[in-house]
C-alpha positions in Angstrom: -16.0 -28.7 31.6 -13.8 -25.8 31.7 -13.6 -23.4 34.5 -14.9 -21.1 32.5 -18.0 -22.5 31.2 -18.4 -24.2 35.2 -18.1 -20.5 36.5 -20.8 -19.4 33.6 -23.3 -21.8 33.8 -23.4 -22.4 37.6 -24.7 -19.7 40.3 -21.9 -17.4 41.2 -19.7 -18.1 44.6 -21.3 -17.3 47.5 -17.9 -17.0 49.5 -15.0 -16.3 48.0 -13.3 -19.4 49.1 -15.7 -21.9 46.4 -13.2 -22.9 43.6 -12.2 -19.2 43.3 -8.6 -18.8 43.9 -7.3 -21.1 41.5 -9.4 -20.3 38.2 -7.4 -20.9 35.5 -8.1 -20.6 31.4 -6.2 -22.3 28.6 -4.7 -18.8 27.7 -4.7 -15.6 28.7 -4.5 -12.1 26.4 -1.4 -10.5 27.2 -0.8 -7.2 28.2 0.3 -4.6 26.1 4.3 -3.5 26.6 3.6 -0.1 26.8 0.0 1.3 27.8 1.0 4.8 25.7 0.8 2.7 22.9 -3.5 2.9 23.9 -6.4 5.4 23.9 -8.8 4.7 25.9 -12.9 5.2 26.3 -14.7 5.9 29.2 -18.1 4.6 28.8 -21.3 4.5 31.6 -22.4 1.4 30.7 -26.2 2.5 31.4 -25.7 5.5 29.6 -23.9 4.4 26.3 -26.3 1.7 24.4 -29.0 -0.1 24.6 -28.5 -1.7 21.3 -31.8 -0.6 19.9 -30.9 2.6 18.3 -31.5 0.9 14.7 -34.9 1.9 16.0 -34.8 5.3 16.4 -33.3 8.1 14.1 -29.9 9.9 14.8 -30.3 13.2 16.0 -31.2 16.2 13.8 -29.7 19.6 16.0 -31.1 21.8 13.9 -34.2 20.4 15.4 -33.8 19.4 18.9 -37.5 21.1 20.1 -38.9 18.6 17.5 -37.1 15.8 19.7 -38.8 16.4 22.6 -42.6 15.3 22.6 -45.0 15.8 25.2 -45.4 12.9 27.7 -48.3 11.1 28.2 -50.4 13.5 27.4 -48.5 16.6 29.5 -46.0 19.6 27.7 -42.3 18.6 27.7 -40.5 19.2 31.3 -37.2 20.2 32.0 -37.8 18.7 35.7 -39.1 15.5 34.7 -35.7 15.0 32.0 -33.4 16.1 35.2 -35.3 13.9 37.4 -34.5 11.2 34.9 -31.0 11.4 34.8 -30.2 11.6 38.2 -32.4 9.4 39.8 -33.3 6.6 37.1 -31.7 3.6 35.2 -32.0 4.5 31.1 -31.3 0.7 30.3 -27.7 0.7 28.6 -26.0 -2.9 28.8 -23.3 -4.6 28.3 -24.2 -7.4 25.5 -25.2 -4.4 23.2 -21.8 -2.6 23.3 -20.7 -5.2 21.6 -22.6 -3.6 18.4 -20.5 -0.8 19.1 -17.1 -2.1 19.1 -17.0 -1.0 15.0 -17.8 2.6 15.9 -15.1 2.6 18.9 -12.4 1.1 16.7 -12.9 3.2 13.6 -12.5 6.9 16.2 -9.0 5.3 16.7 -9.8 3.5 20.4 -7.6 0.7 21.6 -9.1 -0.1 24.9 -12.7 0.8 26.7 -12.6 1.7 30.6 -16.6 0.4 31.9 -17.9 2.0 34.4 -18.6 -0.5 37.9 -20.8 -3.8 36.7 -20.8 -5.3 39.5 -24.1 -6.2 41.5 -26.3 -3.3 43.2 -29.2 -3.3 46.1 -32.5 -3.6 43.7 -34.1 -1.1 45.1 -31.8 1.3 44.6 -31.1 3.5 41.4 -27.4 3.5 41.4 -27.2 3.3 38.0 -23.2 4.6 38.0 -22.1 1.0 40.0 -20.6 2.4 42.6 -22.9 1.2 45.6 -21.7 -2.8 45.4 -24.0 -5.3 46.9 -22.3 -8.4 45.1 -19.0 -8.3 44.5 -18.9 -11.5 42.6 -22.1 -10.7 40.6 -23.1 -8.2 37.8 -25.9 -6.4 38.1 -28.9 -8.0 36.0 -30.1 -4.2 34.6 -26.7 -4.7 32.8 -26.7 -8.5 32.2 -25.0 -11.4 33.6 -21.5 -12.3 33.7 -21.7 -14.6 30.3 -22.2 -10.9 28.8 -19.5 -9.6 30.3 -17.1 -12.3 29.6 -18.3 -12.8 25.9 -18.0 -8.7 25.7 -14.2 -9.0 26.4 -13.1 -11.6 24.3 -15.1 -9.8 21.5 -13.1 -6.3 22.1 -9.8 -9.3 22.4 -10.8 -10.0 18.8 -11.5 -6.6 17.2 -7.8 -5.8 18.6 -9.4 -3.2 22.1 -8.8 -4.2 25.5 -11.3 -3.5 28.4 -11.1 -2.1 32.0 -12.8 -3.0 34.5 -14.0 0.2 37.2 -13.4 -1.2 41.1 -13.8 -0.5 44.1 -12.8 -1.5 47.7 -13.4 1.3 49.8 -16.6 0.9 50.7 -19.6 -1.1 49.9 -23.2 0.2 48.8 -25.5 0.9 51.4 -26.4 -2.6 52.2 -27.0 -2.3 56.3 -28.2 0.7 57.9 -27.1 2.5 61.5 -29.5 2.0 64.5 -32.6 4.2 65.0 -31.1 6.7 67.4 -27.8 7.4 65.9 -27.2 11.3 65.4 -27.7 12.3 62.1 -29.7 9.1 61.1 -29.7 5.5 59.9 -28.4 5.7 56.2 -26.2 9.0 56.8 -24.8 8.7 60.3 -22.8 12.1 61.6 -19.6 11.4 62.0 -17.8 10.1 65.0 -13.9 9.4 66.2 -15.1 6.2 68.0 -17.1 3.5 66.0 -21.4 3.5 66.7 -22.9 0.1 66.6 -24.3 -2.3 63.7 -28.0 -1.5 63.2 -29.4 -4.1 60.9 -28.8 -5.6 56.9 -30.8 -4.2 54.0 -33.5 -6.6 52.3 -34.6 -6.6 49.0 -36.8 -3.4 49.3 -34.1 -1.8 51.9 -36.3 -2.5 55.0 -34.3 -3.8 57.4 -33.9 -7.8 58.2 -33.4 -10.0 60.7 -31.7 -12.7 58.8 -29.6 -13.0 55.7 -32.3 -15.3 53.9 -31.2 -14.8 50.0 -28.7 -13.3 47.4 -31.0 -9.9 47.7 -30.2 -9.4 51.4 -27.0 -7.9 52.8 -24.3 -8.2 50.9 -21.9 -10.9 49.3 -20.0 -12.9 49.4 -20.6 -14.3 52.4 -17.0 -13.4 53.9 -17.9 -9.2 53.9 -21.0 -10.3 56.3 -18.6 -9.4 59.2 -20.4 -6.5 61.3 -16.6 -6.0 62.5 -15.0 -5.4 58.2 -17.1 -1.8 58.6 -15.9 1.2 59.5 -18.8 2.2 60.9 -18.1 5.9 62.1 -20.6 7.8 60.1 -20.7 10.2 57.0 -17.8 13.1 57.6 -15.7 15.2 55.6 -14.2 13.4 52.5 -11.8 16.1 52.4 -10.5 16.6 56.1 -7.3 15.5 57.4 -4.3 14.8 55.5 -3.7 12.2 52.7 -0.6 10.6 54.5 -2.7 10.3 57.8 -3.8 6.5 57.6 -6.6 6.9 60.0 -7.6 10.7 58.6 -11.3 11.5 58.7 -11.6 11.1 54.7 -10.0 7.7 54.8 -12.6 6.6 57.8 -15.5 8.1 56.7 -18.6 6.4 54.8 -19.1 7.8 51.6 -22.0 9.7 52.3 -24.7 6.4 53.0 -22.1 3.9 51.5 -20.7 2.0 53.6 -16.6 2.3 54.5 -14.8 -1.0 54.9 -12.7 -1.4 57.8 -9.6 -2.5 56.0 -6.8 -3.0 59.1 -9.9 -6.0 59.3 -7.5 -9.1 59.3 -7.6 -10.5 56.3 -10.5 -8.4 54.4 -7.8 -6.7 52.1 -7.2 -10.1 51.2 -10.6 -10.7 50.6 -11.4 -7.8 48.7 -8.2 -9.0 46.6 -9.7 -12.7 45.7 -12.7 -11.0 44.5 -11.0 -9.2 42.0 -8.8 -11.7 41.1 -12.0 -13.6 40.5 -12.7 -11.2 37.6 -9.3 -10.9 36.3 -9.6 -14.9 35.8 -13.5 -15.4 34.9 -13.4 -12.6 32.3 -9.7 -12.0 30.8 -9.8 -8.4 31.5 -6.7 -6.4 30.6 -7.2 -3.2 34.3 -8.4 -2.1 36.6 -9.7 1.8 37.2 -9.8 2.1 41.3 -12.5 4.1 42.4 -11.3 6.5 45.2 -7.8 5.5 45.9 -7.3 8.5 47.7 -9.2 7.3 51.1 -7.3 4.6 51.6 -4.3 4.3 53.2 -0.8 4.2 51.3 0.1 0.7 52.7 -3.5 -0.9 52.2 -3.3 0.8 48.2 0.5 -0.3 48.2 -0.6 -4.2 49.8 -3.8 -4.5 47.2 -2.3 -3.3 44.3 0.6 -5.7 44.6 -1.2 -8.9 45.0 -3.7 -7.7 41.7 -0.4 -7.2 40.2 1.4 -10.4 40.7 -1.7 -12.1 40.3 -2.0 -10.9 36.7 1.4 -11.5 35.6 0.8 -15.3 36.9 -1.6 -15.4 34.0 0.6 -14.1 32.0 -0.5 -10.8 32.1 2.9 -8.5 33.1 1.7 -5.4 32.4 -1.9 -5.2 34.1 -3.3 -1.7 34.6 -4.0 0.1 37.5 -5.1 3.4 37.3 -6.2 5.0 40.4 -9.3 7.9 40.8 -6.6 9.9 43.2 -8.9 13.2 44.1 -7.6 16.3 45.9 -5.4 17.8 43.2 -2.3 17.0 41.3 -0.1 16.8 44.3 -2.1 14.1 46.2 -1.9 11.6 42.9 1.4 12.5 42.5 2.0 11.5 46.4 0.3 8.4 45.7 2.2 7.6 42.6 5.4 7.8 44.6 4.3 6.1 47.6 2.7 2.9 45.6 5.6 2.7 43.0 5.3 0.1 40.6 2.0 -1.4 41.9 0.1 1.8 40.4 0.8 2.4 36.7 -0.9 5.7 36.7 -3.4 7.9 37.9 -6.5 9.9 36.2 -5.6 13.7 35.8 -8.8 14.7 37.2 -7.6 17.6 39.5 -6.0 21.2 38.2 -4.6 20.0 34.6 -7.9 18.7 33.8 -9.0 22.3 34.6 -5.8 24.0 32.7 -6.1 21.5 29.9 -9.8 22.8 29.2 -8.9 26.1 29.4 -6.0 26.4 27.3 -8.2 24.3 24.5 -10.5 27.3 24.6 -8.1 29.7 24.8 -8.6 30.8 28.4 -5.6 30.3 29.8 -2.0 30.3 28.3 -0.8 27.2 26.9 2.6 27.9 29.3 0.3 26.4 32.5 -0.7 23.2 31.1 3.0 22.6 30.2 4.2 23.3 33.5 2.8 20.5 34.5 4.9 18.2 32.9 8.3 20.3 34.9 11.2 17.9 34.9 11.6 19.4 38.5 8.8 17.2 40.2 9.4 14.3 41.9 8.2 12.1 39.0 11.1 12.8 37.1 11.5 11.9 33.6 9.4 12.2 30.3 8.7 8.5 30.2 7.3 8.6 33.8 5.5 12.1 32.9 4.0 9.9 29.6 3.8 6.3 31.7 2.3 7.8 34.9 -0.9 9.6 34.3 -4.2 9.5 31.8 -5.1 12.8 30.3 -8.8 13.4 31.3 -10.8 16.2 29.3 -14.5 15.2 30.6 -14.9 12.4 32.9 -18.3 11.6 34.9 -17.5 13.2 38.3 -15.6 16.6 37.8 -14.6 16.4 41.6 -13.0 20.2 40.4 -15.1 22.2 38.8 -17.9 22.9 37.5 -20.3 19.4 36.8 -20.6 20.2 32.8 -19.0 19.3 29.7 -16.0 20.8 27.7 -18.4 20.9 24.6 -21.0 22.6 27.0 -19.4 25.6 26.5 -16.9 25.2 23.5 -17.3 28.1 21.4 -16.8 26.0 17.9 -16.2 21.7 17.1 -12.7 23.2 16.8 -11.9 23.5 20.1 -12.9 20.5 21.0 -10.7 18.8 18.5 -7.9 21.2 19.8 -9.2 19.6 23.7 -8.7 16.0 22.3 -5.8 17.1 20.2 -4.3 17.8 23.1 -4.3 14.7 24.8 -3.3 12.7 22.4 -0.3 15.0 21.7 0.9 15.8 24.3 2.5 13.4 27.5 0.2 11.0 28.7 -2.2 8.3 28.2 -5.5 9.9 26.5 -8.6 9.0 27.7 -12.0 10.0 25.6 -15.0 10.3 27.5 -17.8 9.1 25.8 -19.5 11.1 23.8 -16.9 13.9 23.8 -16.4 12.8 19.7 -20.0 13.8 19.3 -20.0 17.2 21.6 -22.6 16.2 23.9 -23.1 19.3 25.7 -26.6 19.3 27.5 -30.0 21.2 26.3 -29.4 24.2 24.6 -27.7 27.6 26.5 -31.6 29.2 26.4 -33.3 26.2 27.9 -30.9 25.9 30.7 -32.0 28.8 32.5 -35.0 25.4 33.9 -32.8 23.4 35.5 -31.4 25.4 38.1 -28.9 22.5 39.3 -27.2 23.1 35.7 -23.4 23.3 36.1 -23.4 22.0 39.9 -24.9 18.3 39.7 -23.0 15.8 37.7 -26.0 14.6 36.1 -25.3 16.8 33.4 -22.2 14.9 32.6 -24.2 11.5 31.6 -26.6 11.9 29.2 -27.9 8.8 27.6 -26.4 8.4 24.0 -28.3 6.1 22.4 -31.8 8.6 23.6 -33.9 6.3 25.0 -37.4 7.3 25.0 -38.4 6.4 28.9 -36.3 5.3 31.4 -36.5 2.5 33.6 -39.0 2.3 36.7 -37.6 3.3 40.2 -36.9 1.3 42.6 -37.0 -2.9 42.3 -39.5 -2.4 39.4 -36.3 -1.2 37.4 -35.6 -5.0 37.3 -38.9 -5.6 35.2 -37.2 -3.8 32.0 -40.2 -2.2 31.5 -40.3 1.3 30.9 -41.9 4.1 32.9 -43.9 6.1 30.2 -44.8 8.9 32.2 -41.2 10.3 32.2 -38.7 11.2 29.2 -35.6 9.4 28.9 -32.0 11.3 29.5 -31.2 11.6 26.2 -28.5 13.4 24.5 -29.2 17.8 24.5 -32.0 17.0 26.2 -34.0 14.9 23.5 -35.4 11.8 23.8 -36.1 8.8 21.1 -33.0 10.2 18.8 -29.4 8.9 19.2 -25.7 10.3 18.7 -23.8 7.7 17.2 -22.7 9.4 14.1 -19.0 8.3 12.6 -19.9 10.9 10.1 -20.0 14.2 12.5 -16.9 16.4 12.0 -15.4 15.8 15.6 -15.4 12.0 15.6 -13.7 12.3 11.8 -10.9 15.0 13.2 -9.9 12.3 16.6 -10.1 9.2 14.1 -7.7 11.1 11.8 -5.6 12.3 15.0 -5.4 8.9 16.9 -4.2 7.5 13.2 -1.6 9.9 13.2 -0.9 9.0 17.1 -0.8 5.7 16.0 1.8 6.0 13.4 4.4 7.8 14.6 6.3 6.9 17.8 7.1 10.0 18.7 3.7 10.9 19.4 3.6 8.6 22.3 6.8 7.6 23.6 8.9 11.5 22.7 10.0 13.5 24.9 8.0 17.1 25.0 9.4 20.7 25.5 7.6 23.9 25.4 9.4 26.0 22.7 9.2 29.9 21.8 8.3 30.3 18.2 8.6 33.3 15.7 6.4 34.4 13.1 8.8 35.1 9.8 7.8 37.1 6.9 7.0 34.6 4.7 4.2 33.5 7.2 6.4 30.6 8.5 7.1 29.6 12.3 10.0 29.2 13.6 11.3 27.5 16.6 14.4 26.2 18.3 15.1 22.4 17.7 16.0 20.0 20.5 18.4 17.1 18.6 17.7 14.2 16.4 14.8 12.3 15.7 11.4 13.1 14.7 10.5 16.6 15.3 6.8 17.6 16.0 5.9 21.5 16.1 2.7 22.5 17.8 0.6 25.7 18.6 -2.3 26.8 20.4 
């Protein structure tokens, strides 16, 4: 029996140490020479499909008050859909995006980013990932680790590559703080010194006195170490500076989850081996890192490299990192430098994704979101401009900005075509949110005047594409699959029962037509880019000042 099938059909490890540091497969896929060359998808994976849309009808907008019934008996509720989306699982999965890989390939994507899979606490509704309770798990509300695997060598086959969202931080919330601590046991206040270990989570959250099961604590059995935790409390994610390695944003818990203690002897190393685990178990082609910024330069620099020489042992030379690098240009553009070639890039998720939105809509000049791509940074060159960072119009966070998306406010499909245009035009690795190729924009400007959270929570940024009717239960119940009825689901502009995957709607036919074009023509993602006066002749012709030879690609706003 292959390692593979061994790893699939057996439990998962309980430590880190049982037969996984030397999985090996036959083959690996290889990584691609240059990751210009892709256009990825950011997908939620609870918020994309649930494979049953066959079932429902795609979404009428001329019509969405018909598309939103009462429930059980009681008017439709504006609360009750908000309530939904921020606190409930909708019941995308991972088997069923493999139904989707068709749509994805025909809007001109070459590789999907998925949001965290990995193992939560039950009884939580942490439906985004990010709260870990088994690192060498994925969560059962999103399948099992057969899907996962069988879901990437699927997207191997249809020519897309997958990324995996990680994170080693910080864990979920899977032990609490003792009774008396200021501020609380899941959200202790913040503290210079260290408080001491309350007790582990069970499967309901109560606390336990003994790890009796694979619903307790957390896993494997190696982060069980009171002494791998931070444990100084909840402060201020943005306080201190980024090159500080003991700063108050690289100490503290992130808000009730739990910060890992990483000058731990040997936890980086850990934390590396269950990574590595997934990089060998499922063939994946990256990694996203999930807030890079609060760990230390050394630690990101140390991590990064053993993923990365890892990889290429499998053949894999080019393996992804992107890093989630919050706190503005200048801090991912710090870590860039400081992690060198063990980070391939970061997310633009600070002021260009800001300029980029506004100069799409015409709000700011076109001048600004050039600037930042000056040959007088420290990053140099166009090919480390292009190699070094993904272009982000809508992600699922916003940590700038206001928590809605560019089609929210777009005043015509053209500008968000001109949005997406942009980043795949323009330096950079483009990155489509999902969704963004159907203009998912929230209810309707009228209707938002009852959800007084609009613009300021990020639920707004994660409606449910495929509409489900319900969501799931709260709480352990949502591992019943069984659907609470007396709530609406999250669906797209504030529907429910209807879905949005529609190849025919003008703005997935404009970015298939652009990513072709992307894809045909080198120059669209490996040229050089200059910002260029033009001047409007008499014939109705632009003009503007050529640079040398080779292809030559004019653009305006």
């Amino acid at each position: 029996m292959t390692f593979i099938e061994r790893a699939l059909t057996g439990g998962r490890p309980d430590s880190i140490e049982d037969d996984v540091l030397l999985p090996r497969r036959q083959d690996y896929h290889h990584s691609p020479v240059d990751w210009r060359d892709e256009v990825l998808y950011f997908l939620l994976v609870d918020r994309f499909s649930d494979g049953r849309e066959k079932d429902r009808k795609l979404l009428d907008r001329s019509k969405l008050k018909a598309a939103r019934p009462d429930i059980k008996g009681q008017p439709w509720s504006w609360q009750l859909w908000a309530e939904s989306g921020g606190s409930r699982w909708q019941g995308g999965s991972l088997k069923v995006i493999l139904s989707k890989l068709g749509y994805l390939k025909s809007l001109g994507i070459t590789a999907l980013w998925l949001s965290p899979v990995f193992r939560q606490r039950s009884h939580e509704d942490s439906y985004h990932g990010y709260g870990v309770q088994d690192f060498l798990e994925v969560d059962p509300r999103f399948g099992s680790r057969r899907d996962l695997t069988e879901l990437v060598a699927a997207a191997h086959k249809a020519g897309l590559r997958i990324i995996l969202d990680i994170i080693f931080n910080h864990s979920g919330c899977n032990w609490l703080y003792p009774q008396d601590t200021p501020g609380g046991i899941y959200e202790a206040a913040y503290t210079l010194d260290r408080y001491p270990f309350g007790s582990w989570r069970g499967i309901d959250g109560r606390p336990v006195q003994a790890i009796s099961g694979c619903d307790d604590a957390v896993w494997p059995q190696e982060l069980q170490d009171r002494e791998r935790y931070t444990r100084a409390g909840s402060g201020d994610l943005g306080a201190g500076s980024i090159e500080e390695a003991w700063a108050e944003h690289k100490r503290s818990d992130f808000k009730s989850l739990r910060d890992f203690n990483l000058d731990s002897p040997g936890l980086l190393s850990d934390l590396a081996r269950c990574y590595k685990y997934w990089i060998a178990l499922t063939d994946c082609d990256g990694f996203r890192i999930d807030t890079l910024k609060h760990i230390s330069f050394e630690q990101g620099r140390n991590f990064c490299g053993s993923i990365k020489e890892f990889a290429a042992n499998l053949g894999k030379e080019n393996f992804f990192l992107v890093g989630e690098i919050a706190g503005g240009d200048w801090a991912a553009n710090r870590y860039l430098e400081a992690l060198g070639r063990n980070l391939n890039a970061a997310l633009d998720i600070g002021e260009m994704r800001q300029v980029l939105a506004g100069v799409a809509k015409g709000l700011a000049h076109p001048g600004a979101y050039f600037r930042g791509f000056s040959s007088d940074v420290a990053l140099g060159s166009h090919r480390n401009l292009g190699n070094q960072h993904v272009s982000v119009l809508d992600d699922h966070d916003h940590v700038l900005g206001e928590k809605i998306r560019f089609s929210a406010y777009a005043a015509s499909e053209a500008q968000v075509v001109a949005g997406v245009a942009m980043q795949l035009f323009t330096l950079g690795i483009p990155c489509i949110y999902y969704g963004t190729e159907q203009a998912l924009a929230g209810p309707e400007d009228e209707e938002r005047k009852w959800l007084p959270d609009w613009k300021a929570s990020d639920r707004y940024l994660r409606e449910a594409m495929f509409g489900p009717m319900h969501p799931l239960p709260g709480g352990v119940n949502s591992l019943d699959e069984q659907e609470d009825e007396s709530m609406p689901g999250f669906g797209p502009f504030g529907t429910v029962g209807h879905h949005c995957f529609d190849p025919g709607f003008p703005i997935y036919r404009n970015i298939a037509a652009m990513a072709e074009l992307r894809r045909a023509f080198p120059a669209m993602r490996h040229g050089r880019q200059y910002l260029r006066q033009t001047a409007l002749l008499e014939d109705g012709l632009e003009k503007f000042d050529f640079y040398g030879a080779g292809y030559e690609v004019g653009g305006r706003r």
